[in-house]
N, C-alpha and C positions, 0 to 999 in steps of 0.2 A: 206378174211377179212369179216367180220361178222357187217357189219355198224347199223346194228339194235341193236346188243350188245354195240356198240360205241356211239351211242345215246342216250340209257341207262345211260349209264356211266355220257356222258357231261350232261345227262338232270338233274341229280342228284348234280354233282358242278355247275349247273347253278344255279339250284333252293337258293342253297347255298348264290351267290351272286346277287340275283334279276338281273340275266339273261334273256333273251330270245333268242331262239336257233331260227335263220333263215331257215338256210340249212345245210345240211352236204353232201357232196359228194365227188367224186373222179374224178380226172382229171390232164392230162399231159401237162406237158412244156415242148415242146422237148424231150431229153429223161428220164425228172425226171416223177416220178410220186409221185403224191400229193394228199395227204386226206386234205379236206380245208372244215373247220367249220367257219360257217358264224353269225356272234352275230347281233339281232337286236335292240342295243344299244348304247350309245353315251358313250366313257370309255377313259379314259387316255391313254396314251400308260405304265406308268408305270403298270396302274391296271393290263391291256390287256396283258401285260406280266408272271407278276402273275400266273394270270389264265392258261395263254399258259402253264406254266410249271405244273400247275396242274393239267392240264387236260391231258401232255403229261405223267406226272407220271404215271395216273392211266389208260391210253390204251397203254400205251408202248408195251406190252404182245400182244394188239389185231391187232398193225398196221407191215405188213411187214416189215422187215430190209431195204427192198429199195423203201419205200415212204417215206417222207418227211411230214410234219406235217404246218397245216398253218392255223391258225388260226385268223381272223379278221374282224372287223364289215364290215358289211353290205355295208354302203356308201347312203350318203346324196342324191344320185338318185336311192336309191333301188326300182327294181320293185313291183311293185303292181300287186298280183298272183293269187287273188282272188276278187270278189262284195266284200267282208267283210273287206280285205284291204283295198280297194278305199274305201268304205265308212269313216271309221275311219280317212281318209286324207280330208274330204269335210274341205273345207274352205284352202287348200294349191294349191299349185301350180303344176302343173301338165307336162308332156310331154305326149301327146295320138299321137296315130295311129290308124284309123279307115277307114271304105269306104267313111268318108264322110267327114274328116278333120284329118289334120295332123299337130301337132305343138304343141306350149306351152298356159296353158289355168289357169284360176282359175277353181278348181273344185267349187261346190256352192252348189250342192246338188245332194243326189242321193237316187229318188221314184221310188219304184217299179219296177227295174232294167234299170232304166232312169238315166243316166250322167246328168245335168246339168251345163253346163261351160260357163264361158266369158271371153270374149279376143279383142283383140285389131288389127283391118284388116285396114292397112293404115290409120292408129290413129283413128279409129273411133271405141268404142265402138261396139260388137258383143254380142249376146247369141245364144248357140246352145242345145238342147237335144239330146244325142247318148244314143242309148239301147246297156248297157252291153256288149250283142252276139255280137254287130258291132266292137266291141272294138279287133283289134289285138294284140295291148301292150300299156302298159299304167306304167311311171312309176312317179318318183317325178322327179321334177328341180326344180333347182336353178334359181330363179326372180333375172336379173340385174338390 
């Protein structure tokens, strides 16, 4: 299977419906195996359906007869894969792992590959600076 051709393909009916392509990869459930294309947008499920079949139309040729096709956003805690991601979320809410804190944070800002976050340490108001590099994962959460 040719996923570079398949990317191709979606990135052109994306383009189509003011898409943005997260990921695309391959991976197993037990013994199904699954091509799973990940949308980085907020869509209906009728849209989502739509598209599903549009997109399955036009790789049908390129995906094995025994994978399965799955197509679905992203999710309200997608990771954050890159500085350029994190940055575009300054002002949201955050889940980090780093050497130096772990938990949920407001992101606030971020200079020169400097985090900036505050959070809340047994009710009390906190601010921390984490660089980047220190950052093991870092994705979005949901504020209760």
């Amino acid at each position: 299977m040719n996923l570079n051709l398949i990317k191709e393909k979606v990135l052109a009916i994306f383009s189509k419906h003011d898409l943005v392509l997260y990921d695309i990869f391959e991976e197993r459930m037990g013994k199904e195996k699954i091509l799973t294309i990940l949308i980085d947008n907020e869509i209906d499920h009728t849209s989502l359906e739509a598209i599903h079949m549009e997109v399955l139309d036009e790789i049908n040729d390129d995906i094995p007869d025994n994978y399965y096709l799955q197509l679905s956003t992203v999710g309200i805690e997608k990771e954050l894969r890159n500085i350029d991601e994190v940055t575009k979320n300054v002002g949201g809410y955050v889940y980090i792992e780093s050497q130096n804190f772990t938990g949920d944070a407001t992101l606030d800002s971020v200079e020169e590959g400097i985090l900036k976050i505050s959070f809340f340490l047994k009710g009390r108001p906190k601010k921390l600076a984490i660089p980047y590099e220190q950052i093991k994962f870092i994705r979005l959460a949901v504020k209760f």
